[in-house]
MDTraj code that builds the backbone (N, CA, C; nanometers):
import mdtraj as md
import numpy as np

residues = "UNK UNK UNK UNK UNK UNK UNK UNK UNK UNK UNK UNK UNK UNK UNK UNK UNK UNK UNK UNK UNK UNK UNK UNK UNK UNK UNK UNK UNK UNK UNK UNK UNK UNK UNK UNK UNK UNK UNK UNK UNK UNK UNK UNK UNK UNK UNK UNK UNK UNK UNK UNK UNK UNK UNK UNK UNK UNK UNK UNK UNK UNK UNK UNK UNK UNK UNK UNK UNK UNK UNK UNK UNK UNK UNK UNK UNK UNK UNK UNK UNK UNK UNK UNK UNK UNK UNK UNK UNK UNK UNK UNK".split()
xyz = np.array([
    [4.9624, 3.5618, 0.9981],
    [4.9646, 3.7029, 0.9626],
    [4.8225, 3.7558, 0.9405],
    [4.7461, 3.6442, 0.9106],
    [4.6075, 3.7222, 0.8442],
    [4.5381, 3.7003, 0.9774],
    [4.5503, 3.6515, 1.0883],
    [4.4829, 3.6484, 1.2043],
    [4.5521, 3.7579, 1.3058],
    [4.6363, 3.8255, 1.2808],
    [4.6807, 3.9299, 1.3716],
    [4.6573, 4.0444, 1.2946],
    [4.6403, 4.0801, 1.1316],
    [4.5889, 4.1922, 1.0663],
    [4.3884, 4.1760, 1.1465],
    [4.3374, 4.0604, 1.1163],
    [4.2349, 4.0677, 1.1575],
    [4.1675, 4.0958, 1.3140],
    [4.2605, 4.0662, 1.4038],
    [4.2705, 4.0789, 1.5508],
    [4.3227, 4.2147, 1.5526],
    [4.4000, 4.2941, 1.4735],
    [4.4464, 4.4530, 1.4665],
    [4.3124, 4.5296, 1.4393],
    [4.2562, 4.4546, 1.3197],
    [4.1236, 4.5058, 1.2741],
    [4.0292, 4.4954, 1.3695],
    [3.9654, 4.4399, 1.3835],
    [3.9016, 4.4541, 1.5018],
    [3.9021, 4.5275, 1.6239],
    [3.9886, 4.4943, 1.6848],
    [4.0395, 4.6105, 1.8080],
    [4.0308, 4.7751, 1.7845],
    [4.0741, 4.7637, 1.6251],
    [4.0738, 4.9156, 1.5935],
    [3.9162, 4.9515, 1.5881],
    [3.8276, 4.8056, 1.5057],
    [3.6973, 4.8750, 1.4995],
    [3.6036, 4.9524, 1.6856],
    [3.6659, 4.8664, 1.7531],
    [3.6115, 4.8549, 1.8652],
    [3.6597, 4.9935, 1.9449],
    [3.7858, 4.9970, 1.8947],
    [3.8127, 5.1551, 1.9837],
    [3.8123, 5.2431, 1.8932],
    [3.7945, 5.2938, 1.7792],
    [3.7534, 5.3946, 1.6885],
    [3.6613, 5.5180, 1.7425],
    [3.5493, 5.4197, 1.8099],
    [3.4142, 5.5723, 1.8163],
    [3.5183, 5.5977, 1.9267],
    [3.5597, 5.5634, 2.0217],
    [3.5971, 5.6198, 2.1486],
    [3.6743, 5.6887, 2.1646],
    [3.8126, 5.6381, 2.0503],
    [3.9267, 5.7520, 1.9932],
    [3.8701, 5.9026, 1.9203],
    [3.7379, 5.8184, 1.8180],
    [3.7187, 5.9608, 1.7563],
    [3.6265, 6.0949, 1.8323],
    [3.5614, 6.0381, 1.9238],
    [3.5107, 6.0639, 2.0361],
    [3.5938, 6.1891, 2.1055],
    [3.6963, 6.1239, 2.1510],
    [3.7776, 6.1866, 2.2194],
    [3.8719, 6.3137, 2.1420],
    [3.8982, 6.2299, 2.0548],
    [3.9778, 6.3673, 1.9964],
    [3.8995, 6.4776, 1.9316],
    [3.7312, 6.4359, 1.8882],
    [3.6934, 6.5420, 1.8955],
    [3.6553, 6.6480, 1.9887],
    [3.6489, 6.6090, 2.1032],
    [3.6410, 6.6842, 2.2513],
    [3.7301, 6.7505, 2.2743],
    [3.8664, 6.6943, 2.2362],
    [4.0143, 6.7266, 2.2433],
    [3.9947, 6.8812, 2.1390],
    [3.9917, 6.8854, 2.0535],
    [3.9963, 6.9315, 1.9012],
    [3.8502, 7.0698, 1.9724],
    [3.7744, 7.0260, 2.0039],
    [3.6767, 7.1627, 2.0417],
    [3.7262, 7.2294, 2.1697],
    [3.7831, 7.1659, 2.3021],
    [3.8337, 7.2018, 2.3809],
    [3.9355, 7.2861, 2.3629],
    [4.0177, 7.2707, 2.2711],
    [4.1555, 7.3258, 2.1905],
    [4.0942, 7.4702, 2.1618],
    [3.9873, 7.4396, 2.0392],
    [3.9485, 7.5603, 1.9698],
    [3.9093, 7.6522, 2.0676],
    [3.8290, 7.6032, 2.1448],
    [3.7573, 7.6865, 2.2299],
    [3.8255, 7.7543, 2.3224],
    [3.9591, 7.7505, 2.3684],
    [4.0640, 7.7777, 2.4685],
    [4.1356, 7.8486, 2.3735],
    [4.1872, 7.8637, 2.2338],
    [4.1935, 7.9088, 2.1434],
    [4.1692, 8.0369, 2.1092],
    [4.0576, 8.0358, 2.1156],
    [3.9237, 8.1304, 2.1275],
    [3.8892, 8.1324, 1.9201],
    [3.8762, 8.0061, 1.8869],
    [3.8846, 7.9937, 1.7659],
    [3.7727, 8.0378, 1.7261],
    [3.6479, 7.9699, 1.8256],
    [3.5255, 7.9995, 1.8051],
    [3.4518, 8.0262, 1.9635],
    [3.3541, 8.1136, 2.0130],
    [3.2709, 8.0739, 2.1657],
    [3.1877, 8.0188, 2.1516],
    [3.1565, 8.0020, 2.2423],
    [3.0294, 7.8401, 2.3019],
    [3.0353, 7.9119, 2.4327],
    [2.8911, 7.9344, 2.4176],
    [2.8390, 7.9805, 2.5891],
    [2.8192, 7.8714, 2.6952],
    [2.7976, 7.6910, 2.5913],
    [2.8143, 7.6260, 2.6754],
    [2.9318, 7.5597, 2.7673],
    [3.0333, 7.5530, 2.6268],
    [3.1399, 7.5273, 2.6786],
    [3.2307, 7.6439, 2.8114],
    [3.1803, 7.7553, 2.8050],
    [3.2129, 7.8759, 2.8872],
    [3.1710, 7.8590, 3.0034],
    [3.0133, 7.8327, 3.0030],
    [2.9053, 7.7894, 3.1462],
    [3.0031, 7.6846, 3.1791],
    [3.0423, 7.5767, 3.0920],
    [3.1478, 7.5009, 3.2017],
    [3.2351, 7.4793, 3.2374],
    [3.3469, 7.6230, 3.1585],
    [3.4225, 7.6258, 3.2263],
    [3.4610, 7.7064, 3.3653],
    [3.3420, 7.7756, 3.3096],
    [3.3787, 7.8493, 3.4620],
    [3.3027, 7.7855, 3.6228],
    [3.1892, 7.6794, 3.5902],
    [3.1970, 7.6013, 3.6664],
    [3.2568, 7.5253, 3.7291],
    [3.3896, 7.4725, 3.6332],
    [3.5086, 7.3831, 3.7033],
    [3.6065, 7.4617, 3.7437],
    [3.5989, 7.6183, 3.7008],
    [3.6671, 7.6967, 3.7826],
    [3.6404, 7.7366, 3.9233],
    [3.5065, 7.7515, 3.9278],
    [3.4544, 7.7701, 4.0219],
    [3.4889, 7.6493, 4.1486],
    [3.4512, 7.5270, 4.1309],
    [3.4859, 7.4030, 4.1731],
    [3.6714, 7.3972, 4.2257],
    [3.7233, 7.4234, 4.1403],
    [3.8645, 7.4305, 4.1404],
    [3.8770, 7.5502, 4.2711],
    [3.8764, 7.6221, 4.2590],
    [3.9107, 7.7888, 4.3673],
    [3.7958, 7.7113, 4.4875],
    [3.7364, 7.6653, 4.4901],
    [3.6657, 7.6081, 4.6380],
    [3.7520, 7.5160, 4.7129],
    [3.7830, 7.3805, 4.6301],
    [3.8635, 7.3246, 4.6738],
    [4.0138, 7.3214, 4.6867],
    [4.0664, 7.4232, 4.6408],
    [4.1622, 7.4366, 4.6508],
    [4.2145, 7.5918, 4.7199],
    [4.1383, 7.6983, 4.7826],
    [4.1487, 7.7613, 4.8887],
    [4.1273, 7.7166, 5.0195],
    [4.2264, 7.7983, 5.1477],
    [4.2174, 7.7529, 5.2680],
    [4.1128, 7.7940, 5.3382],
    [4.0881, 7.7262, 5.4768],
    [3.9297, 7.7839, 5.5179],
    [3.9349, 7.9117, 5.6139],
    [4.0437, 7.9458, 5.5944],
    [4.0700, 8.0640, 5.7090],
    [4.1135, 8.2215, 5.6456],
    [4.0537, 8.3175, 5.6451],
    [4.1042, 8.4135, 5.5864],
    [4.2226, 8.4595, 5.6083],
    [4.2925, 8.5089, 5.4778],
    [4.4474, 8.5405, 5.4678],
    [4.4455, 8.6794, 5.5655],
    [4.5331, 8.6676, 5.6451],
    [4.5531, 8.8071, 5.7427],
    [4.6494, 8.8986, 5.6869],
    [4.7073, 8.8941, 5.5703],
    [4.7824, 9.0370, 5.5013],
    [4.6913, 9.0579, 5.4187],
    [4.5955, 9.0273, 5.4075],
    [4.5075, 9.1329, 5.3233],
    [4.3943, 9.2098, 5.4023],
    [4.4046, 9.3560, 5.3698],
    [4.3588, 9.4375, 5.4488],
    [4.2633, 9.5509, 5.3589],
    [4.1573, 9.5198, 5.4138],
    [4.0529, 9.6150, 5.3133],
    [4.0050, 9.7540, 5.4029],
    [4.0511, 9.8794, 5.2865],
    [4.0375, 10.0066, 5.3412],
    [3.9528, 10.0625, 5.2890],
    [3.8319, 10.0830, 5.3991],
    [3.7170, 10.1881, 5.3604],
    [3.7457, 10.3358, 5.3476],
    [3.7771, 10.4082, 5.2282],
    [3.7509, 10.5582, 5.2453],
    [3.6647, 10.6546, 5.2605],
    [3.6214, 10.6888, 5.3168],
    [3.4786, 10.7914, 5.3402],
    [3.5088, 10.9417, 5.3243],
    [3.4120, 11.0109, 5.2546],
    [3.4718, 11.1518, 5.2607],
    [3.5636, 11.2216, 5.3537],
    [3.4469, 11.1811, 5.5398],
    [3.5424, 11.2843, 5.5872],
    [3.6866, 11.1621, 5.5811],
    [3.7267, 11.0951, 5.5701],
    [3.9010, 11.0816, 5.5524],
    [3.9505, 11.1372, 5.4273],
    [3.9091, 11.0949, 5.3674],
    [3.9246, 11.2104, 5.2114],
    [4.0178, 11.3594, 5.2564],
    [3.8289, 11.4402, 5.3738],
    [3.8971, 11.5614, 5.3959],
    [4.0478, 11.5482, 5.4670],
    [4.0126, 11.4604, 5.5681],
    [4.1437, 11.4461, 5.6770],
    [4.2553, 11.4426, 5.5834],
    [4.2730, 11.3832, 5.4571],
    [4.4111, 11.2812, 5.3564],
    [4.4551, 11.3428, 5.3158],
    [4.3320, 11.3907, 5.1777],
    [4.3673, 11.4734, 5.1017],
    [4.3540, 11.3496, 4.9513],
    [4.3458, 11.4366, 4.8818],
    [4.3221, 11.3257, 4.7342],
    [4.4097, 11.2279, 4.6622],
    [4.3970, 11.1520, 4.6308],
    [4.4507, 11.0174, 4.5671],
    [4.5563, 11.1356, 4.4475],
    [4.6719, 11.0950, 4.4397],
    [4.7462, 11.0139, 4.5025],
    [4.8072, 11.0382, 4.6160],
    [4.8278, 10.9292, 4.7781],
    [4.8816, 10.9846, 4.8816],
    [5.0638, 10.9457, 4.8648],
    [5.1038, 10.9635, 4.9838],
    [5.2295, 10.9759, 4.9771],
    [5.2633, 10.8448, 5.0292],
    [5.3822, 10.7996, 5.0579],
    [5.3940, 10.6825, 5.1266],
    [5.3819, 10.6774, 5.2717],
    [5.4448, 10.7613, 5.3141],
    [5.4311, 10.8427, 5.4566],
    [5.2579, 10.7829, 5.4713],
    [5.2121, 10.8611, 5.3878],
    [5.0598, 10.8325, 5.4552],
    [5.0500, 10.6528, 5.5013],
    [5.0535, 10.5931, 5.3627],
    [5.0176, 10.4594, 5.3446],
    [5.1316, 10.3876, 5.4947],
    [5.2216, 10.4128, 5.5266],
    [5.2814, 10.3869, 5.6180],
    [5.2624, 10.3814, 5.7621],
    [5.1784, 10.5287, 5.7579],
    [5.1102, 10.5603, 5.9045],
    [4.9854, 10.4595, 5.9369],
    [4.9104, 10.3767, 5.8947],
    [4.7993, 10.3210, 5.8165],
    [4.8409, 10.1959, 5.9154],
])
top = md.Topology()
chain = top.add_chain()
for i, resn in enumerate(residues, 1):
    res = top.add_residue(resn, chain, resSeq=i)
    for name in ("N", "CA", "C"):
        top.add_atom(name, md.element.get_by_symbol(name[0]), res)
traj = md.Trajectory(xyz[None], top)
C-alpha cells in the first residue's frame, strides 16, 4: 500500500506543472472567449488561427452565385433611388 501511495505520489509530482500548465491556458482561454478580460495578445492570435482556418478551409475557385453590383450615378439616374422594387432586382 505504501509503495502504490508512493508510485501515485510521484506520478502526480511529475504531471502537476503540466496539468497546472494546462488548465491555466484552459482557464485564460475561457476568460478571454468570455470576454472576462482582453488581451491584445491573445486576440493577435486569435485572429491569426482564424485567419489560418478560412485559408484552409475555403475552395480555390470562386463561388459563382455571388454577384457584385457596381452602382454609378448615371444607373442611379436610369433606377431611381434605393429602395428598388423587385421587378427591378429581377430584370438584373
Amino acid at each position: 500500500m505504501a509503495g502504490l501511495i508512493a508510485n501515485l505520489s510521484a506520478n502526480l509530482r511529475r504531471h502537476l506543472p503540466i496539468s497546472g500548465l494546462a488548465l491555466l491556458l484552459t482557464a485564460l482561454f475561457l476568460s478571454h472567449s468570455g470576454e472576462l478580460f482582453h488581451s491584445s495578445v491573445l486576440q493577435q492570435l486569435e485572429n491569426m488561427l482564424y485567419d489560418a482556418r478560412i485559408v484552409l478551409t475555403l475552395p480555390n475557385t470562386p463561388d459563382s452565385s455571388i454577384v457584385i453590383v457596381d452602382i454609378d450615378d448615371d444607373s442611379l439616374a436610369q433606377i431611381g433611388r434605393w429602395p428598388w422594387s423587385a421587378i427591378s432586382w429581377r430584370s438584373w
